[in-house]
C-alpha positions in Angstrom: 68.0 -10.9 27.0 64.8 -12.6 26.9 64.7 -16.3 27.8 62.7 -17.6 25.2 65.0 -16.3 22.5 68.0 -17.6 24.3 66.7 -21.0 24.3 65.6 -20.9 20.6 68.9 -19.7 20.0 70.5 -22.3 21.9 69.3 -24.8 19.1 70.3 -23.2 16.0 72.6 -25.2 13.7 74.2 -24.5 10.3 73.3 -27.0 7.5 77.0 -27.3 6.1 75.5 -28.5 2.5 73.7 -24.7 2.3 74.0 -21.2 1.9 75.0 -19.5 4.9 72.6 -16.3 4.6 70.3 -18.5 3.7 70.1 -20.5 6.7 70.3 -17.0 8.6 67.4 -15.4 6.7 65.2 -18.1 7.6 66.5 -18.7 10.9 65.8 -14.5 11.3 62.6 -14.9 9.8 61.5 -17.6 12.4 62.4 -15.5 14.8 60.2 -12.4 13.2 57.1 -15.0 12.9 57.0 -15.9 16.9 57.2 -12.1 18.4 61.0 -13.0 19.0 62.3 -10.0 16.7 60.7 -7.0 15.0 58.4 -8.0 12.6 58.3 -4.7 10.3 57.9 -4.3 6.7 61.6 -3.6 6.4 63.0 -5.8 9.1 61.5 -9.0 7.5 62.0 -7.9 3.9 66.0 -6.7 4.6 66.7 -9.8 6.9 70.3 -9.5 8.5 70.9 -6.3 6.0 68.8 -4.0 7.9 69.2 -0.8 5.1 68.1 -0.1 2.2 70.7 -1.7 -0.8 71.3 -4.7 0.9 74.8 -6.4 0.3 75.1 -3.9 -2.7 75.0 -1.2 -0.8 77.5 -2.3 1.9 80.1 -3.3 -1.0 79.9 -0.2 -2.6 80.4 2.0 0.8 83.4 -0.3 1.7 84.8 0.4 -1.7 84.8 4.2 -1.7 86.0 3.9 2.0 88.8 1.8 0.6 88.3 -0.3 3.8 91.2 -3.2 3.7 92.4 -5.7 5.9 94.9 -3.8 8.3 91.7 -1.7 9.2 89.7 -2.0 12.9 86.3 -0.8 11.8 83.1 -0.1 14.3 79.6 -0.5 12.7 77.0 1.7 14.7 73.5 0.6 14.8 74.6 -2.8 13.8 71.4 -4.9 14.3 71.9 -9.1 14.2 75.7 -8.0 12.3 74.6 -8.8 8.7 77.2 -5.7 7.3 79.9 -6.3 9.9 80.0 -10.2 8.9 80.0 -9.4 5.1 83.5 -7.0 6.0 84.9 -8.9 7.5 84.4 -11.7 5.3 85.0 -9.8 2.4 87.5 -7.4 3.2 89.3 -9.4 6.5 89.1 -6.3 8.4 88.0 -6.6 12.1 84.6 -5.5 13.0 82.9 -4.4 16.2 79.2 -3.8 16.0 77.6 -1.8 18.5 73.5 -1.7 19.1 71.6 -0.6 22.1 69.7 -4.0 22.0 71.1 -6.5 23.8 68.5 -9.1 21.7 69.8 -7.7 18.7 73.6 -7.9 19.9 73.0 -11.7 21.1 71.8 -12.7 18.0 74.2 -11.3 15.6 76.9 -13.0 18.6 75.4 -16.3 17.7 75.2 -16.0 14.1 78.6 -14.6 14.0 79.5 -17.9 15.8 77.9 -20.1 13.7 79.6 -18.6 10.7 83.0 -19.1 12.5 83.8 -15.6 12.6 83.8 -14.5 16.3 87.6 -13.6 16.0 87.0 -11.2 13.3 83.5 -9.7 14.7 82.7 -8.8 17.9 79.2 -7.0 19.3 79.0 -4.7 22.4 75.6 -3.4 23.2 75.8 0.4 23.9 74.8 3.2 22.6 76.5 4.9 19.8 77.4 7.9 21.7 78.6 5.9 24.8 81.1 3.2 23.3 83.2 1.4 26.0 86.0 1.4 24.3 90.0 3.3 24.2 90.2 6.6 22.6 91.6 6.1 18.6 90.6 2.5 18.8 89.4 1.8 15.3 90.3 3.4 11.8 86.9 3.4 10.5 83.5 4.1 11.6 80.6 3.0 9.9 76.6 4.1 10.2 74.1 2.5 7.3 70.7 4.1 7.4 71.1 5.0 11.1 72.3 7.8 12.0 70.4 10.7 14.7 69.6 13.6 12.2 71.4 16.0 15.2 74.8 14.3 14.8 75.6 14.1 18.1 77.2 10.5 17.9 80.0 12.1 15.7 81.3 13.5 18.8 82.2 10.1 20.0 83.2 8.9 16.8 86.2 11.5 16.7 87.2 10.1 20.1 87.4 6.7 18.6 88.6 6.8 15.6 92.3 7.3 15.0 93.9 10.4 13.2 93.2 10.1 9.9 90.6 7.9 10.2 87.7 7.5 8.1 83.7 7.7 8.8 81.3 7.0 6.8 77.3 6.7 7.2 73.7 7.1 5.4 70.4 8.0 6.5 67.4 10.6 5.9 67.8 14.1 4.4 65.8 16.8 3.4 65.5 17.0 -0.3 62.7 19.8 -0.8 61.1 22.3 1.1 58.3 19.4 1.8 60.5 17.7 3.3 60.2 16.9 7.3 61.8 20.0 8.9 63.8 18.2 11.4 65.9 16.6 8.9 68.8 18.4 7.3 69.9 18.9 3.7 73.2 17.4 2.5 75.0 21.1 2.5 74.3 21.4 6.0 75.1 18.0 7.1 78.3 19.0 5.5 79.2 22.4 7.5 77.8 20.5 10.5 80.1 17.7 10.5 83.3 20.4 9.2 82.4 22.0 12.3 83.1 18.5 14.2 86.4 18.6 12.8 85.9 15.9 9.8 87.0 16.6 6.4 84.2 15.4 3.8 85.7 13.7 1.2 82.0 13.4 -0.5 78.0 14.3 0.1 76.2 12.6 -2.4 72.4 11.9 -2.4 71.6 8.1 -3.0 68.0 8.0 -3.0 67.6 7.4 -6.5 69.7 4.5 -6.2 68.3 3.3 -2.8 65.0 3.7 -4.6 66.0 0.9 -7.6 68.1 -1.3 -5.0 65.6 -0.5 -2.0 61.9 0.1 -2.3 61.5 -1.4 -5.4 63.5 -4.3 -4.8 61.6 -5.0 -1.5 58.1 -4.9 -3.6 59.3 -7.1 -6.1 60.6 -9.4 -3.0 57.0 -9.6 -1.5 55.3 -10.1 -4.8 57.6 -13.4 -5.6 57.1 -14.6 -2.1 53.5 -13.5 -1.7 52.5 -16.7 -0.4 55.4 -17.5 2.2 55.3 -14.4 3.8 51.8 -14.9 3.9 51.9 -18.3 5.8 54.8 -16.6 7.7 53.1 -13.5 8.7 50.1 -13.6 8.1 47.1 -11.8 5.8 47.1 -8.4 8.0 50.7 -8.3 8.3 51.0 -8.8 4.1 48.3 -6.3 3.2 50.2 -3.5 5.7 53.3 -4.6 4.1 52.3 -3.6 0.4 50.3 -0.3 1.8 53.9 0.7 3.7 56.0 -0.2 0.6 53.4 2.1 -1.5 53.4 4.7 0.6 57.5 5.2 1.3 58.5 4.5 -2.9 55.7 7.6 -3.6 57.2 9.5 -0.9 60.7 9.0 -2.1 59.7 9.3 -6.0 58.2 12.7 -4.8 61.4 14.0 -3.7 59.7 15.1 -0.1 62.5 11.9 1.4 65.7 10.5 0.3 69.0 9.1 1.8 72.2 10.7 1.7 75.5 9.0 1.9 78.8 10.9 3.2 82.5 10.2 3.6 84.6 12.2 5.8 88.1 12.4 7.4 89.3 13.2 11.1 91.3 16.3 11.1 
């Protein structure tokens, strides 16, 4: 991990008198402002929700999972641990996030810390198709905006998840025939992942939604804060912001990109 963060972490304290992911946006955000974390569009506008929807979005994929308390859930790709906090917190599931930065995994540690949930949440930095961990260890596994568009991480997943255990994930599909060819369409992410030996319980394309909840909440975001994010950032970094945001919502409203979300069940 690199030093510099560790001892900027080392002084981070929760003001008890305010909102938690409050504290932890701006905490994030000081990070983002002194080369410490990524500093893209997305990263700084999502803060610890790293994915389009925000806490919206996680609610409504824990819902349709039906993820409860008695479940042990793994969250792939899980950045600083905004989504595996929320679960937990919401749902008093456990949670162990997995990332292949080891800067990302010792932040979310710390924050997870300072929120007093390190017996609910834990952090392993690995890759998603290299886990450490026993074969059927969780229930759930869990992917937002994530996932390789080859699938090959499912593999793993169905080594780690329990029979009858339930994975669910989003990320980029092919929606027309100007779409990026490397991506797949939502029917063939379906036979792909049957051929895996998942049952889908649904395919549904989201970007519509991600586009309200997403894009066009993110503009609105750096339109109302204009002027921190410039201070923050800087003019350059504000200017490339707006240009990014323009170009991804036309791309999106043009049908040539979208997300997909599925649900599926181990055989």
């Amino acid at each position: 991990m690199n030093s510099k963060l560790s001892a900027v972490m080392d002084g981070w304290r929760f003001d008890p008198g305010t909102d938690k992911r409050m504290q932890i946006a701006a905490l994030l955000e000081s990070l983002q402002a002194a080369g410490l974390l990524r500093a893209t569009t997305n990263a700084v506008l999502l803060g610890e929700q790293y994915h389009l929807g925000g806490v919206e979005d996680t609610q409504r994929m824990a819902e349709a999972l039906g993820i409860t308390a008695a479940d042990r859930v793994l969250d792939l790709a899980c950045y600083v641990g905004g989504p595996a906090r929320q679960l937990a917190r919401e749902y008093g599931c456990q949670v162990v996030g997995v990332d292949i930065s080891e800067d990302h995994i010792a932040i979310a540690d710390k924050l997870t810390e300072l929120c007093g949930m390190s017996d609910r949440v834990q952090s392993i930095c690995c890759s998603a198709d290299a886990v450490p961990m026993p074969e059927e260890s969780f229930i759930v596994a869990w992917s937002q905006g994530s996932f390789p568009s080859d699938l090959s991480w499912l593999t793993e997943i169905r080594r780690l998840l329990a029979p009858g255990g339930r994975v669910g994930f989003t990320g980029l599909i092919r929606r027309s025939d100007l779409s990026d060819r490397s991506l797949h369409s939502l029917d063939e992410i379906r036979a792909m992942i049957g051929e895996l030996g998942f049952r889908v319980i649904s395919a549904e394309d989201i970007s519509n939604m991600d586009l309200e909840l997403g894009w066009y909440r993110s503009k609105q975001k750096l339109r109302e804060k204009e002027a921190h994010y410039r201070c923050l950032m800087g003019e350059a970094w504000v200017r490339k912001a707006y240009a990014e945001l323009d170009a991804d919502t036309e791309s999106w409203r043009s049908g040539r990109e979208g997300n997909g979300r599925v649900l599926a069940v181990k055989e």
